[in-house]
N, CA, C and O atoms as CSV, one atom per row, in Angstrom:
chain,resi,resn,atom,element,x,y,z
A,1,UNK,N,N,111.924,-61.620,-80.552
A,1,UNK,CA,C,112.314,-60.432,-79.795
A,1,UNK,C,C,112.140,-60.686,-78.301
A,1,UNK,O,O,111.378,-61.521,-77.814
A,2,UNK,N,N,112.954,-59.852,-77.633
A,2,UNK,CA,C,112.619,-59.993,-75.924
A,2,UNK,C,C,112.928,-58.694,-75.405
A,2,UNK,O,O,113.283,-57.771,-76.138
A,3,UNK,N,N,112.781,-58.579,-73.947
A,3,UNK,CA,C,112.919,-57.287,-73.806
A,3,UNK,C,C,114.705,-57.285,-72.760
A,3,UNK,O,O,115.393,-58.206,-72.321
A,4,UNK,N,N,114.838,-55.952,-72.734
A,4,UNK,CA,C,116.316,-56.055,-72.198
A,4,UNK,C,C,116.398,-54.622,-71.254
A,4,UNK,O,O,116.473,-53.493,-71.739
A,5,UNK,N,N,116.366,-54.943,-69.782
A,5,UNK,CA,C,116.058,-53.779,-69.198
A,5,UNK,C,C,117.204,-53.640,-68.336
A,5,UNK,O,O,117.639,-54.667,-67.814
A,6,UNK,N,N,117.826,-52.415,-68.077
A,6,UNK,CA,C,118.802,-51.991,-67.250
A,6,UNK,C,C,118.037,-51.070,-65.994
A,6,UNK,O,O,117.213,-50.324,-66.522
A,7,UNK,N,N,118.063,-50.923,-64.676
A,7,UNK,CA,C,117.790,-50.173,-63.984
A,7,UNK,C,C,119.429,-49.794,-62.654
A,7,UNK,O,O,120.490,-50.409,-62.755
A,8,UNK,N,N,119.288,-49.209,-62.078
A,8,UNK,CA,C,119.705,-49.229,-60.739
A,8,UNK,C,C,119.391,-48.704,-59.706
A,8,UNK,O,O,118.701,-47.685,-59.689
A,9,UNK,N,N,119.758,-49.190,-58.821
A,9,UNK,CA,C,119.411,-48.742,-57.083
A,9,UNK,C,C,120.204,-48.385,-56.315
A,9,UNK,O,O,121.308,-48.081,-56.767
A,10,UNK,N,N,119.961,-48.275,-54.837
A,10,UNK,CA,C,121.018,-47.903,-53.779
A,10,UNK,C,C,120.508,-49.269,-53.228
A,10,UNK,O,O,119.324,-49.603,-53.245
A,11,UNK,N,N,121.819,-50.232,-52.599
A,11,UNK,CA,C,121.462,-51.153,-51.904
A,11,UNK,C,C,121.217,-50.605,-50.481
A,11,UNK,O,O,121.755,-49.575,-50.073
A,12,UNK,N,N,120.316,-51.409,-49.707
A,12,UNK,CA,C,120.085,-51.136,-48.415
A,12,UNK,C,C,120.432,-52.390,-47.782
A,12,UNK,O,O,120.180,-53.531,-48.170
A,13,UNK,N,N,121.395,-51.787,-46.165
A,13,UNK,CA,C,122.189,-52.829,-45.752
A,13,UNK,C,C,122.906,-53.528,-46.820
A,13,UNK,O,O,122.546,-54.691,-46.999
A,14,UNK,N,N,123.618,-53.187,-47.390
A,14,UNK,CA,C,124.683,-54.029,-48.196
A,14,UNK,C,C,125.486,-54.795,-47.649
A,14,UNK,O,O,126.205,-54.329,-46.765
A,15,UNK,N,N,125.594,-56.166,-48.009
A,15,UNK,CA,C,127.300,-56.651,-47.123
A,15,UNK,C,C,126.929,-58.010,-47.989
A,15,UNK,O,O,125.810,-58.229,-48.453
A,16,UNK,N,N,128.081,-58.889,-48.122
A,16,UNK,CA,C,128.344,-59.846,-48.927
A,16,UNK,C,C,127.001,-61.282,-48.825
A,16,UNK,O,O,126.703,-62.101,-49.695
A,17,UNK,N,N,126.405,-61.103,-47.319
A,17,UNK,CA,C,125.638,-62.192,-47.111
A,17,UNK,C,C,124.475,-61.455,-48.049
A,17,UNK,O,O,124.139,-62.096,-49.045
A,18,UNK,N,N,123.941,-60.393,-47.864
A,18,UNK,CA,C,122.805,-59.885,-49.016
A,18,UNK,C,C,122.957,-60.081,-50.239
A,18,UNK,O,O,122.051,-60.475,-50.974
A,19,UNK,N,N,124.215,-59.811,-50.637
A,19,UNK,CA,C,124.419,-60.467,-52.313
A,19,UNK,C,C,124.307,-61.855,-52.356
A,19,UNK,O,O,123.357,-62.360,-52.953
A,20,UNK,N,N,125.192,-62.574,-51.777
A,20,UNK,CA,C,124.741,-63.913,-51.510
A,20,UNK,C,C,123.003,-63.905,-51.977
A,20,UNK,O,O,122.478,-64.080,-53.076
A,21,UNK,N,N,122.519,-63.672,-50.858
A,21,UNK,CA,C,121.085,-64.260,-50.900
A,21,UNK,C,C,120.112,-63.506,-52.382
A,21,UNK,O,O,119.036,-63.808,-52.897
A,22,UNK,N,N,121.172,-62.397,-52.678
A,22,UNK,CA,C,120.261,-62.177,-54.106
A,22,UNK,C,C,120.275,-62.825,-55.087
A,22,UNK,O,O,119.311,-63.216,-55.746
A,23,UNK,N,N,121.957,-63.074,-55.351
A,23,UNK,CA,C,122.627,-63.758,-56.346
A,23,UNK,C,C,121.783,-65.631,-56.241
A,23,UNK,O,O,121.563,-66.251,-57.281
A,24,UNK,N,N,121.586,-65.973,-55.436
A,24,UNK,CA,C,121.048,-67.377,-55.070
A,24,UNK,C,C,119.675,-67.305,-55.694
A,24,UNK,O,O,119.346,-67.880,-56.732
A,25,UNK,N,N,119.024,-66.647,-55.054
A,25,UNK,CA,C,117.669,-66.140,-55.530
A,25,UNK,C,C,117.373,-66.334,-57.033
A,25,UNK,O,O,116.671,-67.268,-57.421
A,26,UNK,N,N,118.025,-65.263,-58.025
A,26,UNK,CA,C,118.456,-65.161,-59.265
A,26,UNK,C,C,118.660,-66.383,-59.758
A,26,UNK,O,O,117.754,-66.981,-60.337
A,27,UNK,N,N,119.610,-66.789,-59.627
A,27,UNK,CA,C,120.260,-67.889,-59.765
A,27,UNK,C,C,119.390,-69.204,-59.855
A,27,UNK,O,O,119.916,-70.043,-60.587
A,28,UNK,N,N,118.181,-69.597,-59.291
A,28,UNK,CA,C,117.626,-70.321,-58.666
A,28,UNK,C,C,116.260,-69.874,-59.822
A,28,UNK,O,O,116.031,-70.595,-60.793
A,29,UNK,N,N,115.753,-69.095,-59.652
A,29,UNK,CA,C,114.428,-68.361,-60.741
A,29,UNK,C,C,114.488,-68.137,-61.919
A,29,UNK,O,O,113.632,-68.583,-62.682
A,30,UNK,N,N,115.625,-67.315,-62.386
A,30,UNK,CA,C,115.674,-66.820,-63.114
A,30,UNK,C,C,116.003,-68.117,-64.298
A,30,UNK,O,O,115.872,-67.550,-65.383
A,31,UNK,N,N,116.320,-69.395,-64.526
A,31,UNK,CA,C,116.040,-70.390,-65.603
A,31,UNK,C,C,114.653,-70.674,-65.883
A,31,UNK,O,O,114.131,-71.052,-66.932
A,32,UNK,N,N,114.092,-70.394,-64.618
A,32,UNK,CA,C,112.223,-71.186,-64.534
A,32,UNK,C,C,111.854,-70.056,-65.467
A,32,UNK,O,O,111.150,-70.512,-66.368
A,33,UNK,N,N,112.107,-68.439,-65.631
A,33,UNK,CA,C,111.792,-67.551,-66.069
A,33,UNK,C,C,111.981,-67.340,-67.600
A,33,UNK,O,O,111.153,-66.846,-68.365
A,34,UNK,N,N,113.153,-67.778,-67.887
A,34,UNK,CA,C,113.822,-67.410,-69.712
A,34,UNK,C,C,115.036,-66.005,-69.059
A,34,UNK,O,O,115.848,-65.428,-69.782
A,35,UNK,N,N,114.866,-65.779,-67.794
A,35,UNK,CA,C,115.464,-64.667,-67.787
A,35,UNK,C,C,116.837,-65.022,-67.317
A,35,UNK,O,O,117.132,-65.789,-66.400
A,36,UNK,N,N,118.022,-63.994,-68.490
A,36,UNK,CA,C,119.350,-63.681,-68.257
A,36,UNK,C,C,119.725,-62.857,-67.675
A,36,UNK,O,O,118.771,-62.387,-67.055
A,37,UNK,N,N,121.132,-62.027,-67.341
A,37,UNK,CA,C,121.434,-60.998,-66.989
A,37,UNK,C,C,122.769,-61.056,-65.939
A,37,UNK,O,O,123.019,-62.137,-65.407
A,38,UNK,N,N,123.493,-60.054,-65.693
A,38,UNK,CA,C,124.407,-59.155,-65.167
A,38,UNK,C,C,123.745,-58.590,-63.849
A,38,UNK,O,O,122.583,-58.193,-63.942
A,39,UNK,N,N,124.344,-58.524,-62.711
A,39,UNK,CA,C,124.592,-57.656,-61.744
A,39,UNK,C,C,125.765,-56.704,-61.367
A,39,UNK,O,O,126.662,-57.296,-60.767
A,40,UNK,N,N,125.988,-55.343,-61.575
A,40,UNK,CA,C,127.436,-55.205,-61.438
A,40,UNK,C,C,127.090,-54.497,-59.734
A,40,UNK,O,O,125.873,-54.490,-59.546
A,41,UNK,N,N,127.644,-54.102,-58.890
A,41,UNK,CA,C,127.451,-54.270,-57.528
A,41,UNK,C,C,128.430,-54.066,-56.908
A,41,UNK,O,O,129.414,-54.790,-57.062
A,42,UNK,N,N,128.426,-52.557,-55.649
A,42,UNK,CA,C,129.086,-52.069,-54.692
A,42,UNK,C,C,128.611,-51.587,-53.484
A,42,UNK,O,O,127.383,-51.511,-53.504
A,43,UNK,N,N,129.180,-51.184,-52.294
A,43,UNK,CA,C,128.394,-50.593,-51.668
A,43,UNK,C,C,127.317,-49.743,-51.778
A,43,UNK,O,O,126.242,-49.883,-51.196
A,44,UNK,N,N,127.583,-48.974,-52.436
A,44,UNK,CA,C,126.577,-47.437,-52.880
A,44,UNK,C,C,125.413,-47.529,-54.135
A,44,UNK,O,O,124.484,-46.794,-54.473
A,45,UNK,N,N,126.069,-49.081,-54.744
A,45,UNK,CA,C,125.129,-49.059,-55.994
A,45,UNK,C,C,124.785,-50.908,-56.515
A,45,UNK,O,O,125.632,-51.801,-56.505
A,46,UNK,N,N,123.617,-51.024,-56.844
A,46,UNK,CA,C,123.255,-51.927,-58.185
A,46,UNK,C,C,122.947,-51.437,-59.410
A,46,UNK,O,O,122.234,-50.458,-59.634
A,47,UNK,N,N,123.492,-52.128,-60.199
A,47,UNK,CA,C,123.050,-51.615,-61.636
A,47,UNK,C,C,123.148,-53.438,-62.249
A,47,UNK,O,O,123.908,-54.406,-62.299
A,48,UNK,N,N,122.099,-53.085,-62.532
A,48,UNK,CA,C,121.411,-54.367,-63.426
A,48,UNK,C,C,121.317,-54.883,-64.925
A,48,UNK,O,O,122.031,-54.138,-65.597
A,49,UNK,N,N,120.956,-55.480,-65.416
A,49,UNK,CA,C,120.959,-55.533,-67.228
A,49,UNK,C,C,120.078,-57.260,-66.782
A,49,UNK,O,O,120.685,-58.288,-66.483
A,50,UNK,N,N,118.662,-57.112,-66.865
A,50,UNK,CA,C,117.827,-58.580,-67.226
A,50,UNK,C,C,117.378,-58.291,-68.683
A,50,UNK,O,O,117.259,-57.260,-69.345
A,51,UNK,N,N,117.163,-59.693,-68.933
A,51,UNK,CA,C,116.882,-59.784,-70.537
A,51,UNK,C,C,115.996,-61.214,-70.419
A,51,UNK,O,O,116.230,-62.108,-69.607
A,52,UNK,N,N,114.982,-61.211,-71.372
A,52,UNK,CA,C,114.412,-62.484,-71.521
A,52,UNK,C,C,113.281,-61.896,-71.564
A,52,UNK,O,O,113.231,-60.685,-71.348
A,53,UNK,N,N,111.805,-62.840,-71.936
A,53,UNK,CA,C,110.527,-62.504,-71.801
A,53,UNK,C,C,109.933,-61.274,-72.046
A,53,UNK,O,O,109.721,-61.293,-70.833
A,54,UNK,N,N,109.413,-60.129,-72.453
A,54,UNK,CA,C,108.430,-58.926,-71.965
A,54,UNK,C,C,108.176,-59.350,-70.616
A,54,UNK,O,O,108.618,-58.915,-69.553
A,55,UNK,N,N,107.261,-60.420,-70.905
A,55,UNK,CA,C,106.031,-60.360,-69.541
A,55,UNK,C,C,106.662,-60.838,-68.606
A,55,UNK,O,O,105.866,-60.808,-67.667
A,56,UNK,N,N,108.124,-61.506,-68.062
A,56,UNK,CA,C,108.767,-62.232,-67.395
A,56,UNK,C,C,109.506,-60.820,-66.591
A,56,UNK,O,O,109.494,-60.641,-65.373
A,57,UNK,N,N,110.180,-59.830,-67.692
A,57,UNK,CA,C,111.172,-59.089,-67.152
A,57,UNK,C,C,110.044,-58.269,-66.682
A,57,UNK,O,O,110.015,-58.155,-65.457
A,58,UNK,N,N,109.096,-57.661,-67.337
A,58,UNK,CA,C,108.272,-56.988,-66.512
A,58,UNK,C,C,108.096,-57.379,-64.875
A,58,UNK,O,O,108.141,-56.534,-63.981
A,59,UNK,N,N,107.936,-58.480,-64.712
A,59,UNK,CA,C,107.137,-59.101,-63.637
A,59,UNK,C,C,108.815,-59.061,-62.867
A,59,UNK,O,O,108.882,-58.174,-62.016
A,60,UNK,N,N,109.523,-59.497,-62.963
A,60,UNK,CA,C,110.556,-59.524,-61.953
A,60,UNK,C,C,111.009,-57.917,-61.615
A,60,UNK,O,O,111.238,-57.655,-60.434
A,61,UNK,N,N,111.126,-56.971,-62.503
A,61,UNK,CA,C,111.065,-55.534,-62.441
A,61,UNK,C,C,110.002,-55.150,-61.102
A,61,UNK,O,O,110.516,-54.755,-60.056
A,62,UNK,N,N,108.886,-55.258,-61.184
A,62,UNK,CA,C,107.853,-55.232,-60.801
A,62,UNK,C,C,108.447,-55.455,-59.005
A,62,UNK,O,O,108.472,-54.636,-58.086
A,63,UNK,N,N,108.755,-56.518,-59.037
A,63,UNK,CA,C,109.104,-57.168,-57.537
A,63,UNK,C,C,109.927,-56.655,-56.744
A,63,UNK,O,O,109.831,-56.493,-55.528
A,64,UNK,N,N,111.387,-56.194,-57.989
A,64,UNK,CA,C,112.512,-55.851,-57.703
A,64,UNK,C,C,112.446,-54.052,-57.187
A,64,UNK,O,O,113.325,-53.406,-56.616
A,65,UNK,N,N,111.222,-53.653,-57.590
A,65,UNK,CA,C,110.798,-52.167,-56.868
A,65,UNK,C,C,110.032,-52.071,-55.745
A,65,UNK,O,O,109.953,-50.968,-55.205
A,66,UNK,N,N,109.322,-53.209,-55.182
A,66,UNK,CA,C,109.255,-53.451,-54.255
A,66,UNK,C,C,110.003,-54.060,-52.795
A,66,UNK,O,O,109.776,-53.958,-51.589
A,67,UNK,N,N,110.854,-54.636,-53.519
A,67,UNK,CA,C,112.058,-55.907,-52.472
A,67,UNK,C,C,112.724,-54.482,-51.419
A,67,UNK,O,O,113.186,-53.400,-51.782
A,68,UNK,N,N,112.552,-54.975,-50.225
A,68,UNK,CA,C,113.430,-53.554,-48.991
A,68,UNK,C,C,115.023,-54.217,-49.217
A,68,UNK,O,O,115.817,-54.211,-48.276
A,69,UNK,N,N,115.283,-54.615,-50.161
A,69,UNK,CA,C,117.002,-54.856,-50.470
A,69,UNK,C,C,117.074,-53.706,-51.246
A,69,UNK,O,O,118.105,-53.053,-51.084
A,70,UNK,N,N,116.272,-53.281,-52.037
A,70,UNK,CA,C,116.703,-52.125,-53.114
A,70,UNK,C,C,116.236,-50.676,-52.419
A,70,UNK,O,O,115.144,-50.814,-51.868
A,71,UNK,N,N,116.744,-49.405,-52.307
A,71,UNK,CA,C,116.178,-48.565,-52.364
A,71,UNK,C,C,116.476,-47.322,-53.539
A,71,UNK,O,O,117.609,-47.242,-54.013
A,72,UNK,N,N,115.429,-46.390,-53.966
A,72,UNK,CA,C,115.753,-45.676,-54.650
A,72,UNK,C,C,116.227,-46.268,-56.539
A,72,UNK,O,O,117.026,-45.883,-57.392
A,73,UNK,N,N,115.399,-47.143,-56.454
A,73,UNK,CA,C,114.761,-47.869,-58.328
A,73,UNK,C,C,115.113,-46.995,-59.276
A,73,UNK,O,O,114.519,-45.919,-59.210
A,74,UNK,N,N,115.623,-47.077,-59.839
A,74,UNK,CA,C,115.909,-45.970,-61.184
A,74,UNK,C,C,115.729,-46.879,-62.343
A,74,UNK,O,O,116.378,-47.921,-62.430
A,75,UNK,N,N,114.688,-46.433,-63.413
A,75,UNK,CA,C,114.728,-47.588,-64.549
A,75,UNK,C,C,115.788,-46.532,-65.180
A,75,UNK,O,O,115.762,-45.310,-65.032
A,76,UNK,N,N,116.703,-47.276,-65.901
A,76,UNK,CA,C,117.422,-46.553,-66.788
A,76,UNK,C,C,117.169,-46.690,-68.504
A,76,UNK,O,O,117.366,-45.757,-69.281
A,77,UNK,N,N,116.775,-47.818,-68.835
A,77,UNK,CA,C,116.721,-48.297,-70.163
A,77,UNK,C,C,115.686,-49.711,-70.089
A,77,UNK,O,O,115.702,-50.510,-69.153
A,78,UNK,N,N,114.940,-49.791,-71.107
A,78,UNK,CA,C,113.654,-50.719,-71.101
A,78,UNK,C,C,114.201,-50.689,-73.030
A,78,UNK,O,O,114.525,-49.662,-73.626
A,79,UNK,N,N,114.162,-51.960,-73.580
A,79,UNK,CA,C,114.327,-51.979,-74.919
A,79,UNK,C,C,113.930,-53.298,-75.448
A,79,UNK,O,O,114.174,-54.273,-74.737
A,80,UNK,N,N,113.265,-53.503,-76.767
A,80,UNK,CA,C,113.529,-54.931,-77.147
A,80,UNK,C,C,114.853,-54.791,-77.809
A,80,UNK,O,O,115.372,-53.774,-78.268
A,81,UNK,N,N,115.372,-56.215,-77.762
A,81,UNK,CA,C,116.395,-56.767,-78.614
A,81,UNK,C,C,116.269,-57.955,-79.099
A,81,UNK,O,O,115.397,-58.692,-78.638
A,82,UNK,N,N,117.192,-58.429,-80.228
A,82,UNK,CA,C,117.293,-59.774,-80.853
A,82,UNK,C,C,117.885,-60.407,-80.266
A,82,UNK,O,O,117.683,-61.597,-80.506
A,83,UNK,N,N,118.768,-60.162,-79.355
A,83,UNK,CA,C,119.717,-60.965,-79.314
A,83,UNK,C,C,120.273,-61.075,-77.805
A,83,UNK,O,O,120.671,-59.916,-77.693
A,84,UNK,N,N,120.527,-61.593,-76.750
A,84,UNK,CA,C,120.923,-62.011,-75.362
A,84,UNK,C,C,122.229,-61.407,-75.669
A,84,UNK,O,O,122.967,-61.670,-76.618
A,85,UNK,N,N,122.534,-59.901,-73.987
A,85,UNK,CA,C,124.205,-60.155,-73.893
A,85,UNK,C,C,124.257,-61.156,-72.590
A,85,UNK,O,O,125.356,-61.179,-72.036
A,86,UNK,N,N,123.431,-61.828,-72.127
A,86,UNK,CA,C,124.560,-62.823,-71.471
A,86,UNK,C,C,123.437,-64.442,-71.539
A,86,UNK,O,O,122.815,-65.063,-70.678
A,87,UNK,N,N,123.617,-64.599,-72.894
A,87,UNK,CA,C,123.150,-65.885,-72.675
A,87,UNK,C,C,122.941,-67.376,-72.048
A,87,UNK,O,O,122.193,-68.354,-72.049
A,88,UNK,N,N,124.388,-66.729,-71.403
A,88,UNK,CA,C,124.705,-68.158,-70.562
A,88,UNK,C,C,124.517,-68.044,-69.112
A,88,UNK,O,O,124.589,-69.050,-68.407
A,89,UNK,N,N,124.297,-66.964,-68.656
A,89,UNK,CA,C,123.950,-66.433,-67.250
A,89,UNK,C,C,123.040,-66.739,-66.397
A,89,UNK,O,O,122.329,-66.987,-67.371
A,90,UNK,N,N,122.462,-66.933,-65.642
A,90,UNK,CA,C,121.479,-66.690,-65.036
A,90,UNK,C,C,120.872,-65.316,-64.381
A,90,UNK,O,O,119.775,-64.765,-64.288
A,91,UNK,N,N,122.359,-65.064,-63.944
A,91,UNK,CA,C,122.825,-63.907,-63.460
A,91,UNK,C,C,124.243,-63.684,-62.927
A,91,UNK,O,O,124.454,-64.455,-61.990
A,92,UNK,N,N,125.279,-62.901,-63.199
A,92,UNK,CA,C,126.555,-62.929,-63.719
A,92,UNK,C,C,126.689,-61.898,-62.432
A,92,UNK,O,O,125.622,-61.370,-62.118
A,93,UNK,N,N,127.433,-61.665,-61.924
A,93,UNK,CA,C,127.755,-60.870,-60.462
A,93,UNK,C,C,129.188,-60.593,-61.071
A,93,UNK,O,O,129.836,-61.219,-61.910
A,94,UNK,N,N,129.577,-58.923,-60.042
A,94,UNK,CA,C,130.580,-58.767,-60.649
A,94,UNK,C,C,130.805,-56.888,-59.400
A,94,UNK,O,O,130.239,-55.804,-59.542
A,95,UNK,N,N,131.549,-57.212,-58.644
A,95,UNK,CA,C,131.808,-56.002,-57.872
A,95,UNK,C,C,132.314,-54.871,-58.043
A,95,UNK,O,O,133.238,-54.304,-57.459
A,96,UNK,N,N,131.626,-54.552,-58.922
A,96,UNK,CA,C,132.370,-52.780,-60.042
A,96,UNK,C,C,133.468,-52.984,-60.417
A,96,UNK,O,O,133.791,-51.867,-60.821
A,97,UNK,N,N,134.419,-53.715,-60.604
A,97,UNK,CA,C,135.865,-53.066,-61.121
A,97,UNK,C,C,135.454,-52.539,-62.745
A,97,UNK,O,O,136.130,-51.734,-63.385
A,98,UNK,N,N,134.453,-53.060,-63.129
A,98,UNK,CA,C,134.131,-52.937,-64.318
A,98,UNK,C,C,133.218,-51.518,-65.166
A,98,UNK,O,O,133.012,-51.018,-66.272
A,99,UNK,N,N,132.852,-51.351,-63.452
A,99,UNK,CA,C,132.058,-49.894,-63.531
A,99,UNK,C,C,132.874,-48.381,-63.969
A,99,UNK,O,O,133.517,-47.983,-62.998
A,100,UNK,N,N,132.958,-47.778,-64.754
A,100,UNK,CA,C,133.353,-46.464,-64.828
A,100,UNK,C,C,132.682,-45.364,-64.254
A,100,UNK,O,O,133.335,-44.428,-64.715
A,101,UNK,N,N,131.903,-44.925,-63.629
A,101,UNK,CA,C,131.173,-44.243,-62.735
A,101,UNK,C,C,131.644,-44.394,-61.038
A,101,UNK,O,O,131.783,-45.295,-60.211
A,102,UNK,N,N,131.767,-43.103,-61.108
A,102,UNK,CA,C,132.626,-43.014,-59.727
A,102,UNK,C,C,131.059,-43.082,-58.605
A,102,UNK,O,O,129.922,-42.961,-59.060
A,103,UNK,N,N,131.438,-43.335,-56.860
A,103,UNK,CA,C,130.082,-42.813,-56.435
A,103,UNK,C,C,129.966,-41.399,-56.468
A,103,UNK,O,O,128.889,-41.139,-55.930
A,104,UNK,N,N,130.553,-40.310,-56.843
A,104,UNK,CA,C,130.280,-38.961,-56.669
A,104,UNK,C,C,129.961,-39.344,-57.864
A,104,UNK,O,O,129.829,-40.515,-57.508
A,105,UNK,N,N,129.655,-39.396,-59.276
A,105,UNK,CA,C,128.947,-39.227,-60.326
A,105,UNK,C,C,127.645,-40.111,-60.570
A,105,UNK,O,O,126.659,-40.030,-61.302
A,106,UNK,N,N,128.128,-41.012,-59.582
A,106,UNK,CA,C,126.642,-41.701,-59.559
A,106,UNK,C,C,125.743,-40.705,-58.772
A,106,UNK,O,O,124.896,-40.095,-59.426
A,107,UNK,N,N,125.815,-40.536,-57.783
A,107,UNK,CA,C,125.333,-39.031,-56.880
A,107,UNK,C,C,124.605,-38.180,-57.783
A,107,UNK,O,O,123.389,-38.201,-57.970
A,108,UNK,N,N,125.301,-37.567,-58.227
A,108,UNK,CA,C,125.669,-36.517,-59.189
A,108,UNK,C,C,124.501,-37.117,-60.771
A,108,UNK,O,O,124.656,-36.475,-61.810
A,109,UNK,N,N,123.830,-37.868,-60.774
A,109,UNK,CA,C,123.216,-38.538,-61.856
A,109,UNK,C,C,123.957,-38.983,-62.882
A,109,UNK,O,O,123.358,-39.171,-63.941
A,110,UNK,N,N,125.165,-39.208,-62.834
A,110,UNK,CA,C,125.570,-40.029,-64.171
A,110,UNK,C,C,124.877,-40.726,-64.613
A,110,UNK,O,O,124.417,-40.611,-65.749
A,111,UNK,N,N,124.575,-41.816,-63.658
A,111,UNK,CA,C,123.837,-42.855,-64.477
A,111,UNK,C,C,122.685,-42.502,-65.267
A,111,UNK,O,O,122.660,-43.151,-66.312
A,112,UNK,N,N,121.549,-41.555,-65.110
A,112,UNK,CA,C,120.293,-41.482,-65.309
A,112,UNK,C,C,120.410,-40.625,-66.709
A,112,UNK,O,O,119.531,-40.468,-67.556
A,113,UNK,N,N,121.967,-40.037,-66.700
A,113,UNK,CA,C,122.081,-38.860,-67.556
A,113,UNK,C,C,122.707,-39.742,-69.255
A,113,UNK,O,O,122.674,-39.211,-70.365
A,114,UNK,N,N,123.272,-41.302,-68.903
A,114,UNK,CA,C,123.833,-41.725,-69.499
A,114,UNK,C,C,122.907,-42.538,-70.622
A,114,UNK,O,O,121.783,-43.018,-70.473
A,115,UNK,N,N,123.731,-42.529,-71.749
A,115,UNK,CA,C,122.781,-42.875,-73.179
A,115,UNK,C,C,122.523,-44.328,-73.019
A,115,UNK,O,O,122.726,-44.908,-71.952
A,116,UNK,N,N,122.213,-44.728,-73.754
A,116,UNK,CA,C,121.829,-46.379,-73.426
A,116,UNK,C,C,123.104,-47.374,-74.225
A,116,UNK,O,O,123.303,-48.556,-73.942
A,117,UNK,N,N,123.804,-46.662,-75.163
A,117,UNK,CA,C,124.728,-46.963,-75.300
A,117,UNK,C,C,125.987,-47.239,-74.606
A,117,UNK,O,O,126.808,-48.149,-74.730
A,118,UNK,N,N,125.898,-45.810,-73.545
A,118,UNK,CA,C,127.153,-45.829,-72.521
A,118,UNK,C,C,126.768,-47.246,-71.064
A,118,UNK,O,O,127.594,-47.828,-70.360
A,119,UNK,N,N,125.458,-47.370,-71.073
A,119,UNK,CA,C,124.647,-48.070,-69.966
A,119,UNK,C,C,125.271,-49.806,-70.848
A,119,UNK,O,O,125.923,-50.707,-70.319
A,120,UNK,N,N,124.939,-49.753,-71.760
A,120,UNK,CA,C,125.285,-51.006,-72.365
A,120,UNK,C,C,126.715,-51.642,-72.438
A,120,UNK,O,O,127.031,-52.829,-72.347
A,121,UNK,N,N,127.758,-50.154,-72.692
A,121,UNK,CA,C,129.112,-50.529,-72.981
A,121,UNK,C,C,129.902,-50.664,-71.214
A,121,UNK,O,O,131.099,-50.863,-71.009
A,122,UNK,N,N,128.708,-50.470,-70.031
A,122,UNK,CA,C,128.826,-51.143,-68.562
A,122,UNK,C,C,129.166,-52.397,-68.672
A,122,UNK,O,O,130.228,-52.984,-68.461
A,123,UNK,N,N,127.586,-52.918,-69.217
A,123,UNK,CA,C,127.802,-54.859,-69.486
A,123,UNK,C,C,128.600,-55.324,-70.368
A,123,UNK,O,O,128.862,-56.526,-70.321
A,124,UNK,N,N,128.971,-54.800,-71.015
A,124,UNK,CA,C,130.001,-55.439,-72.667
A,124,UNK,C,C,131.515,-55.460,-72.096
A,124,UNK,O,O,132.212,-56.407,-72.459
A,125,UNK,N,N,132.016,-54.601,-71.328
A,125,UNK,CA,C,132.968,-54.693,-70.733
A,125,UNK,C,C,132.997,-56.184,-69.876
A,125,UNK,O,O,133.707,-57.168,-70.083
A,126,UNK,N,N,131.869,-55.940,-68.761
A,126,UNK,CA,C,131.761,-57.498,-68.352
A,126,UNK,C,C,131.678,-58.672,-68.795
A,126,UNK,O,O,132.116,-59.706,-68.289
A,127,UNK,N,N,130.877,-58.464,-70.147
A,127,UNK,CA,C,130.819,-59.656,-70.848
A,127,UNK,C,C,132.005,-60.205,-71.339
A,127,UNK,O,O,132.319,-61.394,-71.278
A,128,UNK,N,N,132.667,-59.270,-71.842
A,128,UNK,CA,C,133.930,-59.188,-72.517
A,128,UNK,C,C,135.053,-60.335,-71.683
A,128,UNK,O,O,135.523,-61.411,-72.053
A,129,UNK,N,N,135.188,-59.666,-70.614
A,129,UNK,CA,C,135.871,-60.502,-69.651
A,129,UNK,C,C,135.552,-62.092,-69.292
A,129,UNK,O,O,136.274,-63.032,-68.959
A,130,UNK,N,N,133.970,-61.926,-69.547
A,130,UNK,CA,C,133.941,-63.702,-69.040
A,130,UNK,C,C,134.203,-64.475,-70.118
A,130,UNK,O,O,134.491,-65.660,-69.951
A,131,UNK,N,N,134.131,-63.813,-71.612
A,131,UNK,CA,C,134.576,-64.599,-72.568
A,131,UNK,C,C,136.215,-65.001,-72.920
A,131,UNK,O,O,136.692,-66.041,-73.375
A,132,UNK,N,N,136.802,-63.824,-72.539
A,132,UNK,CA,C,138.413,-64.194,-72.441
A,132,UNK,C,C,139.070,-65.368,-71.723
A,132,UNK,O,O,140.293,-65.501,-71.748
């Protein structure tokens, strides 16, 4: 079993060199860790999906509510699972086209209001695509 956590934030200062340096970051740690995962990512929003470890995702969670790149942390979903949705990832970036949540419903709490099913069928869409 491992754990599989979705949260999101409001990015602060957003612009392509900050993703850059997150996505690198990720990218770079997250093998030393066991940890997988999705970024989907716009101006107004991150929404996340890490998977791997308990004590790993905990601990990067942990950081990631502290980091002044994120403001406004929302855990949305904390779960074990059997099974990796992005096994091959490190971390998979992806600039909303994939998102169904407008920013007025993100505003508006969609996200926080949404089942963990609807939070999941976010990443499955993405996944979907990198497998095609």
């Amino acid at each position: 079993m491992m754990k599989q956590l979705i949260y999101r934030s409001q990015p602060f200062g957003y612009d392509h060199a900050m993703l850059a340096g997150i996505l690198s970051a990720a990218r770079r740690n997250n093998p030393r860790d066991d940890i997988t995962g999705a970024l989907i990512c716009r101006h107004d929003l991150y929404l996340q999906l890490i998977e791997g470890p308990a004590a790993a995702i905990d601990a990067l969670y942990a950081r990631i509510t502290v980091d002044d790149r994120h403001g406004d942390v929302r855990l949305l979903l904390s779960d074990e699972v059997s099974e990796r949705m992005f096994p091959a990832w490190a971390m998979l970036d992806d600039e909303a086209p994939s998102l169904f949540w407008s920013p007025a419903e993100v505003v508006d709490g969609a996200l926080e209001a949404a089942s963990p099913a609807m939070l999941r069928a976010a990443f499955g869409r993405l996944r979907k695509r990198t497998l095609d």
